[in-house]
C-alpha positions as CSV (number, residue, x, y, z in Angstrom):
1,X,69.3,46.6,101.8
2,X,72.3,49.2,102.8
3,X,73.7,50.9,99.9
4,X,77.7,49.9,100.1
5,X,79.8,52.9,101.1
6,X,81.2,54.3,97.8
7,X,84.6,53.5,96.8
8,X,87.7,55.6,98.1
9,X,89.4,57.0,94.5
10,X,92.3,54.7,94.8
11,X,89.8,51.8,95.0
12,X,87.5,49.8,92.2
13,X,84.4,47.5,93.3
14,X,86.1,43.8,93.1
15,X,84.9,40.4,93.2
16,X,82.6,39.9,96.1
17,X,82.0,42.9,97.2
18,X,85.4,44.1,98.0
19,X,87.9,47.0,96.7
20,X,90.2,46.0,94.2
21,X,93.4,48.9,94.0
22,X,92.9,50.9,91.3
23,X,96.6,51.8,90.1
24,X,95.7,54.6,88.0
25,X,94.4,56.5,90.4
26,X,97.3,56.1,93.2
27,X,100.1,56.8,89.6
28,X,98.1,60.1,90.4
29,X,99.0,60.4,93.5
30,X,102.6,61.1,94.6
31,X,104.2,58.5,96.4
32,X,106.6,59.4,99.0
33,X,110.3,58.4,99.1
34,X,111.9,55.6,100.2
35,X,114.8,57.0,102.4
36,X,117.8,54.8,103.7
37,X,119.9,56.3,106.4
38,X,123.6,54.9,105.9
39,X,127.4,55.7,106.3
40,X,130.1,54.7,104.0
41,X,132.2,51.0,104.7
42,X,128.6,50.0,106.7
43,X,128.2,46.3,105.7
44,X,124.6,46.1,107.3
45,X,123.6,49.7,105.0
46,X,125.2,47.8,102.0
47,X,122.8,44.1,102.6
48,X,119.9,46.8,103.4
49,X,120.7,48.9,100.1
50,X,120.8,45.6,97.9
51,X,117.4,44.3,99.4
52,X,115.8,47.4,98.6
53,X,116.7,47.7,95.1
54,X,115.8,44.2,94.9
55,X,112.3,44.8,96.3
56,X,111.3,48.1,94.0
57,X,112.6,45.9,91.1
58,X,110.4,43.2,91.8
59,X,107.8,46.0,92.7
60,X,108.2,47.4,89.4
61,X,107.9,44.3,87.3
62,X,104.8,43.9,89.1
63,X,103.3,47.8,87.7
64,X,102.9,48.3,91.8
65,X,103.8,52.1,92.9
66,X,107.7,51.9,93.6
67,X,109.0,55.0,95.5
68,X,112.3,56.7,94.6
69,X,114.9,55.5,96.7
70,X,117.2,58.4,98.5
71,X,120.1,57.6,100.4
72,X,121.6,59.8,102.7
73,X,124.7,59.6,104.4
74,X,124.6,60.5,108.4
75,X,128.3,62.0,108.3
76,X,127.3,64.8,106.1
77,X,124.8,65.8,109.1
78,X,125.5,66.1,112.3
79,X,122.2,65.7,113.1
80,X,121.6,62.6,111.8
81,X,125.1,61.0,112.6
82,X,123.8,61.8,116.1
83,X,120.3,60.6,115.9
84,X,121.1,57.4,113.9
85,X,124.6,56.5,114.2
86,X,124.1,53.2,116.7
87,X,120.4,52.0,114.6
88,X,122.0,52.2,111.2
89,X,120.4,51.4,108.2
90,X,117.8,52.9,108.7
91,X,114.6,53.2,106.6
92,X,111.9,55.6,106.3
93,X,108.7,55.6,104.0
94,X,105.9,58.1,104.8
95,X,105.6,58.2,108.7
96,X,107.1,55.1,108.9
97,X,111.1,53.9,110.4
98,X,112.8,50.8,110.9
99,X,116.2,51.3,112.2
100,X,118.5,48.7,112.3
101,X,116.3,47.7,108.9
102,X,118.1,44.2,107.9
103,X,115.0,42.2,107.5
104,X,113.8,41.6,104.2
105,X,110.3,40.3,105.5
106,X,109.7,43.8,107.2
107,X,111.2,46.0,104.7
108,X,108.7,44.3,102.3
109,X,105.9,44.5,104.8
110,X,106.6,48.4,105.3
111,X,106.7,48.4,101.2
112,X,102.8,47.0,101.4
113,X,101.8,48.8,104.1
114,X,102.2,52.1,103.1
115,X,101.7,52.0,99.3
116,X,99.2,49.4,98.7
117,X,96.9,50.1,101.8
């Protein structure tokens, strides 16, 4: 019989054979920001800012990593005024963006995929 490939650090043998997360290894780890591109009297950025805090509370209740949400407002660059100004809110976390980011279903799913995978 194969010996099973070891565990990645962030990982713990679980029932069946499978990885279980191991949370105090990943609280080692830091855990990039959430970041929500918005501009002021935005109703969309205000929906997308209450989901969010929403979703890291319920994140938190749950002892699952919750990243620091940062907002930044696209008039203070004109960078991102320009790069974002028709896809507002928009939501980054890691490598990861959803402009026009209104849904709670895939603001939750980009919450699990990138700090619980």
């Amino acid at each position: 019989m194969a010996a099973a490939p070891p565990a990645a650090a962030c990982c713990l043998p679980g029932q069946n054979g499978t990885l279980a997360y191991n949370r105090h290894a990943m609280a080692a780890s830091p855990l990039p920001d959430l970041i929500l591109y918005s501009r002021p009297a935005c109703d969309l950025c205000n929906e997308t800012r209450a989901v969010l805090k929403a979703l890291l509370a319920e994140r938190t209740a749950f002892a699952m990593p919750t990243p620091t949400l940062i907002e930044r407002d696209i008039e203070s660059d004109p960078a991102w005024e320009r790069a974002y100004f028709t896809s507002i809110p928009v939501v980054e976390l890691g490598d990861r963006r959803i402009e026009l980011a209104t849904s709670v279903a895939k603001l939750r799913r980009l919450l699990t995929d990138v700090l619980d995978t």
